[in-house]
N, C-alpha and C positions, 0 to 999 in steps of 0.2 A: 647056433653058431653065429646067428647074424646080429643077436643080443648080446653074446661075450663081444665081437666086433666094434660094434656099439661101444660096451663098454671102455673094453682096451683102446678107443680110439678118444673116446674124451679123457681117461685117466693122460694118455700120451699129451692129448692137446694141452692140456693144465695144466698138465706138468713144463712142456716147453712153452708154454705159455708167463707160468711163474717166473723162470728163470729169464726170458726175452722183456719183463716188467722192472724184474730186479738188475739187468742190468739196464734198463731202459731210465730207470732212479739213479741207479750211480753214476752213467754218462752225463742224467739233467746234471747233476749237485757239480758233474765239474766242467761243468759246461759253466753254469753259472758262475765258481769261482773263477774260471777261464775267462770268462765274460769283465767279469768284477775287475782281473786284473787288466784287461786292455782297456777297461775305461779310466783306470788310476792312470795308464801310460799316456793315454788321450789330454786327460787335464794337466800332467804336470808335464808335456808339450806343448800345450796350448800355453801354459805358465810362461814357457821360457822363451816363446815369439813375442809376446804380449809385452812379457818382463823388459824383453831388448828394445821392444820399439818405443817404449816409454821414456827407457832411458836413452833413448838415441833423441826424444822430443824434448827432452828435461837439459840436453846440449843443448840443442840448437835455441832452446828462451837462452839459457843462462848465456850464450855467445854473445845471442843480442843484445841481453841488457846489458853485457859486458861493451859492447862498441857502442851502445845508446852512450855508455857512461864515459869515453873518450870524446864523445859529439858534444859533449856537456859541457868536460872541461877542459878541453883543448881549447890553443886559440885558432882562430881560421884558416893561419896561415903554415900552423902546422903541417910535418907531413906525414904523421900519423893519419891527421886525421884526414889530410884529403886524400888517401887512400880509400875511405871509407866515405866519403859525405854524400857520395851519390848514390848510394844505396837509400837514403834519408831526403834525397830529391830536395835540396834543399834549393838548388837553384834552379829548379823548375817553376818559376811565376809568371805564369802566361793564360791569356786566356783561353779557352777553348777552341776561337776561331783559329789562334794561332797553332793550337795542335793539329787541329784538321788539315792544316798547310803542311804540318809533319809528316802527320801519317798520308799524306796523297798521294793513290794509286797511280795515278794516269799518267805516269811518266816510265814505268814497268810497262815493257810489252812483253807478249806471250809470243813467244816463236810458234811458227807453222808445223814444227814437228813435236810440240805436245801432245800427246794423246789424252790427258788427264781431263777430267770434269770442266763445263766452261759454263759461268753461271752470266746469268743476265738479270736485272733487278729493274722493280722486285720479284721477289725470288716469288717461286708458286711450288706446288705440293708435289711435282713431277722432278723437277728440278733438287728437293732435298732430298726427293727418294735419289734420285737418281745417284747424288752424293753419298749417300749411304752404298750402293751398291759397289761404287768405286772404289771406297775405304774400306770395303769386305774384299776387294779385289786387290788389294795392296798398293793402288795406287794414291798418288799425291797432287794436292790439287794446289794449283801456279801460286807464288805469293801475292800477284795483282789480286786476283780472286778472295784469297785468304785478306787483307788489307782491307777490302771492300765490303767482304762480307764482315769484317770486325768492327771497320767504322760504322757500317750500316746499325751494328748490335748495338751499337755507345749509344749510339742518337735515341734507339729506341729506349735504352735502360735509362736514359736521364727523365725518364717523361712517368716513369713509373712507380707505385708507393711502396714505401719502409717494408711494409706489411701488404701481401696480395691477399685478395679474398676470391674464394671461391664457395660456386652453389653445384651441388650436383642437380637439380631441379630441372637441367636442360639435358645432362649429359647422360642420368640417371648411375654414373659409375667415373669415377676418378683415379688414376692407377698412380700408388708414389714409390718413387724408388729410391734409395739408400745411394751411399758412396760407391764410385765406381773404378778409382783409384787408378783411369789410363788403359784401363781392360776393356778393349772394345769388343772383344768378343761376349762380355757381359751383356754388353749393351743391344748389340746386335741377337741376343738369347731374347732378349724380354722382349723385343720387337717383334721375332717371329710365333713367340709364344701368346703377345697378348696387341701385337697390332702395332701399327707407326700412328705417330700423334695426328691427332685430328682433330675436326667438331664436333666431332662421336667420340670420342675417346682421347679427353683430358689428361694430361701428366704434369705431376708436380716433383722434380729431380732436389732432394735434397743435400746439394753441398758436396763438395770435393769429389770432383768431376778428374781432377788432374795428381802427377804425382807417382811414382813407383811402377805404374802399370810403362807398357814403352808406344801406347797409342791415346796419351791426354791431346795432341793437338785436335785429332782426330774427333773424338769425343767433343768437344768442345764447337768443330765447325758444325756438326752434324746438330744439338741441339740450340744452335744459337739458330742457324738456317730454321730448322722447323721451329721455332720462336716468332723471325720474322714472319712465316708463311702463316703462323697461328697465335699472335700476339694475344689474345684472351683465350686462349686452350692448354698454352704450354706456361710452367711457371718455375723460374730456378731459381732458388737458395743460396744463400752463399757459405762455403764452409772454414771451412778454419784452415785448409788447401789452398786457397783461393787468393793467395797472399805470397808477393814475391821474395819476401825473406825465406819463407817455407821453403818455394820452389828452386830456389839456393842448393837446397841440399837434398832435396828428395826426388830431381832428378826432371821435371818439368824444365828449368831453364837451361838444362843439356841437351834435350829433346828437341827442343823448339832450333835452338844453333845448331845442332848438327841435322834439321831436316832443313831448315831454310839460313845455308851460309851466307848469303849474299842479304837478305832484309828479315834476317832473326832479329836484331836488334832492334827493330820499327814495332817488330810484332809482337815480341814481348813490353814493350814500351806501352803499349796499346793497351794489349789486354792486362796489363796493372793496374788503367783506368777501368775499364771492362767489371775486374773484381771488385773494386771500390763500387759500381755502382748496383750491382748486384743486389735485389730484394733481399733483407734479415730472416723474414716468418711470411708463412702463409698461413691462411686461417680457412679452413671448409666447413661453410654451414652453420658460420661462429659456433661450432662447436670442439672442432677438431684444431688443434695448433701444432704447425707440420715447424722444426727446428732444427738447425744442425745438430748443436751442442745440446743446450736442456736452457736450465731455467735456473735463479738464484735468489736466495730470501729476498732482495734485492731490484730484482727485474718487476719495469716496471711498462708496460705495453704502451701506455699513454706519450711516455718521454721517448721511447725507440720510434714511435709513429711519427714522431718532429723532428729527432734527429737530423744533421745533413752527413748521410752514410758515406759519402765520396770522399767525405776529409777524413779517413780511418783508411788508407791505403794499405797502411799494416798495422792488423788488429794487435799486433805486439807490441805499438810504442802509440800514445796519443800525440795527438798534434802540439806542437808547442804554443802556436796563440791562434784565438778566433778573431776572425775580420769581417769588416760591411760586409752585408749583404748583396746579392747579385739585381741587377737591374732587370734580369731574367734569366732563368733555366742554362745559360750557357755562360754565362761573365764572370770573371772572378775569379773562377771554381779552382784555382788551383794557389791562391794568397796565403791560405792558412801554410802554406809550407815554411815560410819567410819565417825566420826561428831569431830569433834576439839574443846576439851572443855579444858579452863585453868584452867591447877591444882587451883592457889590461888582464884579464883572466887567466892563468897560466894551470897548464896540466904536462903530467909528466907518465909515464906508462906505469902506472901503479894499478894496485888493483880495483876491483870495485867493490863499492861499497856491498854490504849483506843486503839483499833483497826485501825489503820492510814490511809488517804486515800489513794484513789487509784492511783497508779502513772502511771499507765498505761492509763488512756482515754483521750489518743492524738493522734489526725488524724494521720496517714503516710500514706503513698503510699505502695502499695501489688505491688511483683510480680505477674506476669501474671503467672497462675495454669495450664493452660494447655501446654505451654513453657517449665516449668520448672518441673513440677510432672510427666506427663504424661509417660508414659515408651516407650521403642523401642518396633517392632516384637520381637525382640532376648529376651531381657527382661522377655516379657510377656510369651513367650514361657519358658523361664528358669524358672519360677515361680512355672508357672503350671506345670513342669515338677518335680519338688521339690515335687510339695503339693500330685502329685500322687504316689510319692516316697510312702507318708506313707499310702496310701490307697490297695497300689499295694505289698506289700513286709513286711516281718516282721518289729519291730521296730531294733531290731540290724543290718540290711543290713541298712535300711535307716538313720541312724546315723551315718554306718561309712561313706554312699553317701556321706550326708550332710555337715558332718564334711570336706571329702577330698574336694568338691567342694567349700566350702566356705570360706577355708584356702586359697585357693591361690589367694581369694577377697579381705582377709583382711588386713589392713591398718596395717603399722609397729607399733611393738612392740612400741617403743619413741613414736608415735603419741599421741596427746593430744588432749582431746575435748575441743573443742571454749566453754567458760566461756559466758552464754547469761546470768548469773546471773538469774533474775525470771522471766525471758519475757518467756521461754519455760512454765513455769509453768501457771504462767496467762494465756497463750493460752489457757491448757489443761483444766483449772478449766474454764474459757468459755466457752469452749465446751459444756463441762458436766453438769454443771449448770444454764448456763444463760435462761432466759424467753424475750419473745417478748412484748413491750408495744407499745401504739395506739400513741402518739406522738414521733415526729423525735428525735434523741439524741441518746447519748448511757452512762448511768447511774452507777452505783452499784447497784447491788440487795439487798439490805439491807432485803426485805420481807426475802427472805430466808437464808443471809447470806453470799453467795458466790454468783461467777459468776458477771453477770449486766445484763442489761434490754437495751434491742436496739431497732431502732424505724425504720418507714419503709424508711427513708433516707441511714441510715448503710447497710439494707438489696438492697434496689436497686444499692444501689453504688460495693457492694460486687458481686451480681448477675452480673452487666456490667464490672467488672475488670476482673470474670473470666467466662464470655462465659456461664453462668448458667439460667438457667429460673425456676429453684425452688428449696425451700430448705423443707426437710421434716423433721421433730422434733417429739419428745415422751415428756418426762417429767413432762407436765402439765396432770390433768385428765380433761377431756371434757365431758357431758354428754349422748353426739350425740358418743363418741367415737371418733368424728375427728373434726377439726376443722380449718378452711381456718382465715389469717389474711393478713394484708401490702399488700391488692389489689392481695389477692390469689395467693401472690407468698412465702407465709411459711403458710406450714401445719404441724399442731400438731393432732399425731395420737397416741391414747391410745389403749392399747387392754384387759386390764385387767378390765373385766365386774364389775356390782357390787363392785367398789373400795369402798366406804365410809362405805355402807351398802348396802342389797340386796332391788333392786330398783334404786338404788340413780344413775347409768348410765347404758350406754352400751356399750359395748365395737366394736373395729372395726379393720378391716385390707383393707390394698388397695394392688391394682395391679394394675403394670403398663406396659405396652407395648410399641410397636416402637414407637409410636406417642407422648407417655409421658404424657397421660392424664391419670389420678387417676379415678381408679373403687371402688369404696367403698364396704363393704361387713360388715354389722354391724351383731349382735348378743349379747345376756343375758345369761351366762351359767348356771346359775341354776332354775329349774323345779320351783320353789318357786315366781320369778315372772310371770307365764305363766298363765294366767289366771286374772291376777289384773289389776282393770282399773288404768288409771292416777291418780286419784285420792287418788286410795290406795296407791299405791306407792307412793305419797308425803305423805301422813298420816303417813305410815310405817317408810321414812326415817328424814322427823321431829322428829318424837317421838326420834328415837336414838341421831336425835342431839342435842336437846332441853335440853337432859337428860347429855352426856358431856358436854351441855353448862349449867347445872345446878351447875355441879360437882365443874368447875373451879370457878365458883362462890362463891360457897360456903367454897372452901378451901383458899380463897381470902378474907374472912368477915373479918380480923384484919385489912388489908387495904382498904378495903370497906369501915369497919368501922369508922374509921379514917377519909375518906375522908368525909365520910353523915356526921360527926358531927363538919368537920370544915368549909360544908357549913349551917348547922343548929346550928348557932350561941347561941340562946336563950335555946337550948336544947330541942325543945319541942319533938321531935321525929319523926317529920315529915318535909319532902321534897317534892318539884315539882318533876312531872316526867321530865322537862328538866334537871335538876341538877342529879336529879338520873342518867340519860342519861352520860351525861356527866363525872361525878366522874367517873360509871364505865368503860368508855374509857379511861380515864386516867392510871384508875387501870392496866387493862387488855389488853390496845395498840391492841387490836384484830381487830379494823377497822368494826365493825359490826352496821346493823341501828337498835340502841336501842330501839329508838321511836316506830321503826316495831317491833320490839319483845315484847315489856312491855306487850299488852294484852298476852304471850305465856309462861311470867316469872311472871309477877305482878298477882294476885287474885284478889284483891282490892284495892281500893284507895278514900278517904273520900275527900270532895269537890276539887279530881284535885291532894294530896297528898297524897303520899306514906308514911306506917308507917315503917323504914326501920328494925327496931326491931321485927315487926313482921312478915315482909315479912325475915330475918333468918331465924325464926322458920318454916316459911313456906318449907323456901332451906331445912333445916337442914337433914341432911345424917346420918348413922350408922356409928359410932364414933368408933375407936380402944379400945383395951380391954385397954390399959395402962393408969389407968386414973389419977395417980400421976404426969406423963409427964406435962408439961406447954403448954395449948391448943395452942399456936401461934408456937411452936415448931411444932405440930404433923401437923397442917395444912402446915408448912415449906416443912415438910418431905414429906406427901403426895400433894404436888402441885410440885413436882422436883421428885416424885417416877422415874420418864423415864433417868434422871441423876443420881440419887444413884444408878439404877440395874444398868449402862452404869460402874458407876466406880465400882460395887462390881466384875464386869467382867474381871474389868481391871487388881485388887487388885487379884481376882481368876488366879494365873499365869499359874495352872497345868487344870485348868477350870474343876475341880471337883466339883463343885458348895458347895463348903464348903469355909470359908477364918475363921484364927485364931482371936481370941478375939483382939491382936492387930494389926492387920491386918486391925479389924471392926473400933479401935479407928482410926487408921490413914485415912479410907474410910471415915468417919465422918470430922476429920480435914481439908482435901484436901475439901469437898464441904462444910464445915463452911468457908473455905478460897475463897472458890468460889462463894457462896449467901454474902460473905463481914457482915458474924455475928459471934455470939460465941457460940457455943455447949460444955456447960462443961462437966466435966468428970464425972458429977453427974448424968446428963442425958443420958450420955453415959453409964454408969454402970446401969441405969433402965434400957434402950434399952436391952442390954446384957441378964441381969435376963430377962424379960418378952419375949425374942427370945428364947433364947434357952432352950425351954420345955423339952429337952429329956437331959438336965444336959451332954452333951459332948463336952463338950470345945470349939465348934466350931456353926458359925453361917450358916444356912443353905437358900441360897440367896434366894429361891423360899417361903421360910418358911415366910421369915422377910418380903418377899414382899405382900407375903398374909396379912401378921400381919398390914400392913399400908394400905390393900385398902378400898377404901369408897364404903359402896356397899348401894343402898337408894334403898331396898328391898320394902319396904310399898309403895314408889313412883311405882318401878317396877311394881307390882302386880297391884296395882290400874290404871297404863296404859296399863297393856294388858286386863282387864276388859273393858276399857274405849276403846280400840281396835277394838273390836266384834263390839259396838253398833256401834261408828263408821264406820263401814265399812260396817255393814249393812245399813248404814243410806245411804252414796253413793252409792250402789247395788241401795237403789229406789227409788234414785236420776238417776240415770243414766238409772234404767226401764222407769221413767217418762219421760225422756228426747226423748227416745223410742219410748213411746207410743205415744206423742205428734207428732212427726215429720211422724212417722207411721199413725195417722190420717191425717195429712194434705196432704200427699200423696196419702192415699187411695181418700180422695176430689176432688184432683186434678184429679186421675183417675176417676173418675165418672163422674165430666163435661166434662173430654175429650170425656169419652165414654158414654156422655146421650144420646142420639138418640138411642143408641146402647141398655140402660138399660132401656130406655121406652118402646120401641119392645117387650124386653124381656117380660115387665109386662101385655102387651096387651097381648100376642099369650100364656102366661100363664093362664089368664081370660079367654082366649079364651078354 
């Protein structure tokens, strides 16, 4: 009996054994196709945040070279263009001493019921922690403070080289981190995960510190403070952020005015200078070359070392002439702005010219970087004995140091700088700008407008000319947070979590040590995705971008339109979903796979055809109250909202966020001249009336910008309903997957262990 037992007891096991294997195969196969498809929905999201910001950076050049090219050929007295010439700082010719008269704190008191941070200089290591701890506590620290700690950073960055270097030999480990993009909880992640800056632990922050996140001030006191306290430990970058045209429109110079109303305008003034002087490249162990952007057939280490960086205040436009040199370190520095314009010249709001190409992408030959950049002992020691200057002693002793020691450096009065025409500048906008692609060449970046795109032929050739074996970059966002290309010799490292939406990456920092191999250290800073499987998290950050790629769509139906009905010839109102495809690539140049997205935009479709009339109505969004407007105008309006606030900023000269009624006509004229249409003055005169609610003469920028946004509330609602179920649905989806793989290994352990579990059942009977 206890042998038939036996028997019957393993035929049973086998048998439900077999069957717990065979479905244990069919749940993998579609798991994996399950798998397979949420990584398609992953990248063609990641497509269409990417796709948008591109083309939101690919505005904001061509705006500017579009007012570059009114600065050009206007006359002075125009008043196109003196709406615009102080963005261009044209009449800024002063010398430094006389800025420091500007920016002068000590007429700002701090009232007695501040509670905020109160700093005292020089700053020391208690004092930036302390700062830090403040700015995690949501407080704000006085403008006097903010003013003094910025002037304090200028003095410092004037003293400092194109190119920093760095030795790990003392620190034994060096930590870099990528764009932070105003996300201070980033910031405040990598601190507590890998330390605040010290003389133990070196940081090198590469580039675009500011910008979209809504705490760039923030960021910026915090690393400049621990800069001062660590003048040879701390080392920042400058990115292609870091530029007040940029922060126009990406939300830095709204930030700054709406935290500090009363001396925004000091402190953005300041830190303009601030990014002008800001180091290009850092170099660890002349091996390693830490850069915003990348690098270009082009780029030449020797010429960016001699540069004078301060006269590129926006890497988007060069200077128009170079002038004598400084008597020392402070004089002069601001001449190059002085632009030569002829009286009789006449310009009229026409368009601009096509953007020319590139004249620069022709091989040459580089000097050799470590020959020629490299410093002496004496050098290096002079440097650092500078930068302890301002950590070690008030700022008025180490000015007059400064000042006496570097006077009897400087280069005669008669000296004149070497004219390289725009080759210093193309370097610099390489830097800052350029991206890596997968074949050899080195290109224009047209995706985003500046810079160029280099292949791994440029980067090996650059690597072997200057003794390098890796280049480290930010600028791209990466999902992983980092990411290796050109046979793992350039790495693109992001640090700003959650860039698109929360979910949508993660952010990361490396560290590097004597050996020069990269320690990765990823992280998510917010509590919101802790707990969501994969699944959610694409659910999550589709929805968000399904919903802007609804948007642009829909404020694109007059050319939408146009295009479905000059391929539906007959009129009938229906199209293939190839053609549909198609048209809207045309339309919208965004590079995205249509074909993948129709079932995630399209509802319907009757044998194969799209009704395209009724897939509108499907888009169709929450329309502005102004409804005598001409609907092809308002969708005008609202598909460029990111360029009308950019220029009502510009037109805002005292940035009180008011601009006078003709102020608003001329804001209207300048981008009728720039979309190359007509906005009469009739539409212009609605605008006016149906803006300005409160009858005071004046258009209020945040008001009108409300007044044009599309908001597709009913959509909204109806996808965070559609949310829940979803997400419940993967919850049991993902228990299932669970509980399957959890049977099949409890099986497996039972046959390992049958002998084991027959005993059991016998001396149990027993």
């Amino acid at each position: 009996s206890k042998k038939c037992y036996k028997l019957l007891h393993h035929f049973f096991f086998h048998r439900v054994l077999l069957k717990a294997m065979k479905a244990a195969v069919l749940i993998q196969r579609w798991y994996r196709q399950y798998a397979a498809r949420m990584e398609v929905r992953r990248r063609y999201t990641w497509n269409i945040f990417q796709s948008m910001e591109y083309a939101d950076l690919q505005d904001q050049i061509k705006l500017y070279n579009f007012l570059g090219y009114l600065m050009d050929n206007f006359t002075p007295s125009s008043t196109e263009r003196n709406l615009i010439s102080h963005i261009f700082r044209e009449n800024e010719v002063c010398r430094d001493a006389e800025w420091e008269r500007y920016f002068s704190y000590n007429n700002i008191t701090v009232p007695d019921i501040y509670s905020g941070p109160r700093l005292t200089f020089p700053l020391d290591m208690d004092q930036a922690a302390h700062l830090v701890e403040a700015f995690k506590n949501k407080q704000q620290l006085h403008s006097r403070y903010v003013l003094q700690l910025l002037l304090e950073t200028w003095k410092l960055l004037r003293v400092l080289p194109n190119i920093n270097r760095v030795s790990t030999c003392h620190s034994k480990e060096i930590t870099i981190c990528g764009d932070l993009h105003g996300q201070l909880e980033d910031l405040l992640l990598i601190f507590y995960k890998n330390g605040m800056p010290s003389l133990e632990k070196p940081y090198v922050f590469n580039g675009d510190y500011v910008d979209r996140g809504k705490d760039s001030i923030e960021i910026l006191l915090i690393l400049f403070a621990f800069l001062l306290v660590f003048p040879g430990d701390v080392y920042l970058n400058r990115g292609n952020h870091e530029d007040h045209i940029i922060n126009l429109r990406y939300g830095f110079t709204k930030e700054v005015l709406n935290k500090y109303k009363l001396h925004g305008k000091r402190i953005l003034k300041l830190l303009q200078k601030i990014f002008s002087w800001l180091p290009l490249v850092t170099v660890i162990d002349q091996r390693v070359l830490i850069v915003h952007g990348g690098i270009s057939d082009t780029t030449d280490l020797a010429l960016i070392a001699r540069v004078d960086r301060h006269r590129y205040v926006s890497a988007l436009r060069p200077p128009k002439k170079k002038t004598p040199s400084r008597t020392n370190v402070y004089a002069d520095s601001e001449r190059y702005d002085e632009m030569i314009i002829c009286k009789n010249r006449r310009g009229s709001l026409t368009f601009p010219k096509p953007f020319g190409a590139r004249e620069s992408f022709q091989r040459r030959s580089l000097q050799d970087f470590s020959s020629t950049v490299a410093r002496t002992l004496g050098e290096e020691f002079e440097v650092r004995r500078r930068q302890a200057e301002f950590s070690l002693s008030s700022f008025s002793k180490s000015h007059r140091i400064l000042s006496s020691a570097l006077s009897s450096d400087s280069e005669p009065e008669s000296s004149e700088f070497t004219d390289t025409g725009n080759d210093e500048w193309k370097q610099i906008l390489d830097l800052l700008w350029s991206d890596p692609m997968s074949h050899d060449g080195c290109i224009p970046n047209e995706v985003r407008g500046g810079g160029c795109y280099w292949g791994p032929d440029v980067t090996e050739g650059f690597l072997n000319r200057h003794n390098l074996q890796l280049i480290i970059r930010s600028h791209e966002c990466k999902q992983d947070g980092y990411e290796f290309c050109h046979n793992r010799k350039v790495l693109t490292l992001f640090s700003a979590s959650n860039y698109y939406e929360v979910g949508s990456n993660r952010g990361a920092f490396v560290r590097l040590g004597p050996d020069l191999v990269p320690y990765f250290v990823q992280y998510q800073a917010t509590s919101m995705t802790r707990g969501l499987s994969f699944p959610q998290n694409v659910k999550r950050t589709e929805h968000t971008a399904l919903k802007v790629l609804r948007e642009q769509l829909f404020v694109h139906k007059s050319d939408l339109l146009s295009a479905f009905q000059e391929i539906d010839k007959e009129n009938t109102g229906l199209i293939c979903l190839n053609d549909w495809a198609s048209a809207i690539e045309r339309v919208l140049h965004l590079d995205l796979p249509w074909r993948v997205l129709h079932p995630q935009l399209v509802s319907s479709t009757t044998d194969g055809k799209l009704d395209y009339h009724g897939w509108f109505r499907d888009l169709a969004l929450k329309k502005p109250s102004s409804e005598h407007i001409e609907q092809t105008m308002l969708e005008t309006l609202y598909r460029h909202r990111s360029t009308l606030e950019t220029i009502f900023r510009i037109v805002d000269t005292d940035n009180s966020g008011l601009i006078t009624f003709e102020d608003f006509r001329q804001t209207l004229k300048l981008l009728s001249a720039y979309l190359k249409m007509e906005i009469s003055d009739e539409v212009i005169n609605e605008l006016v009336i149906s803006t300005d609610t409160n009858n005071d003469g004046s258009i209020d920028i945040d008001e009108f910008m409300e007044a044009f946004r599309l908001v597709d509330k009913s959509r909204l609602e109806r996808g965070k309903s559609l949310l829940k179920p979803a997400t419940d649905t993967f919850l049991s989806i993902h228990t299932l997957i669970e509980l399957a793989f959890g049977f099949f290994f409890f099986f497996f352990f039972l046959k390992k262990h049958s002998f084991k579990f027959s005993l059991f059942l016998e001396l149990k009977q027993q």
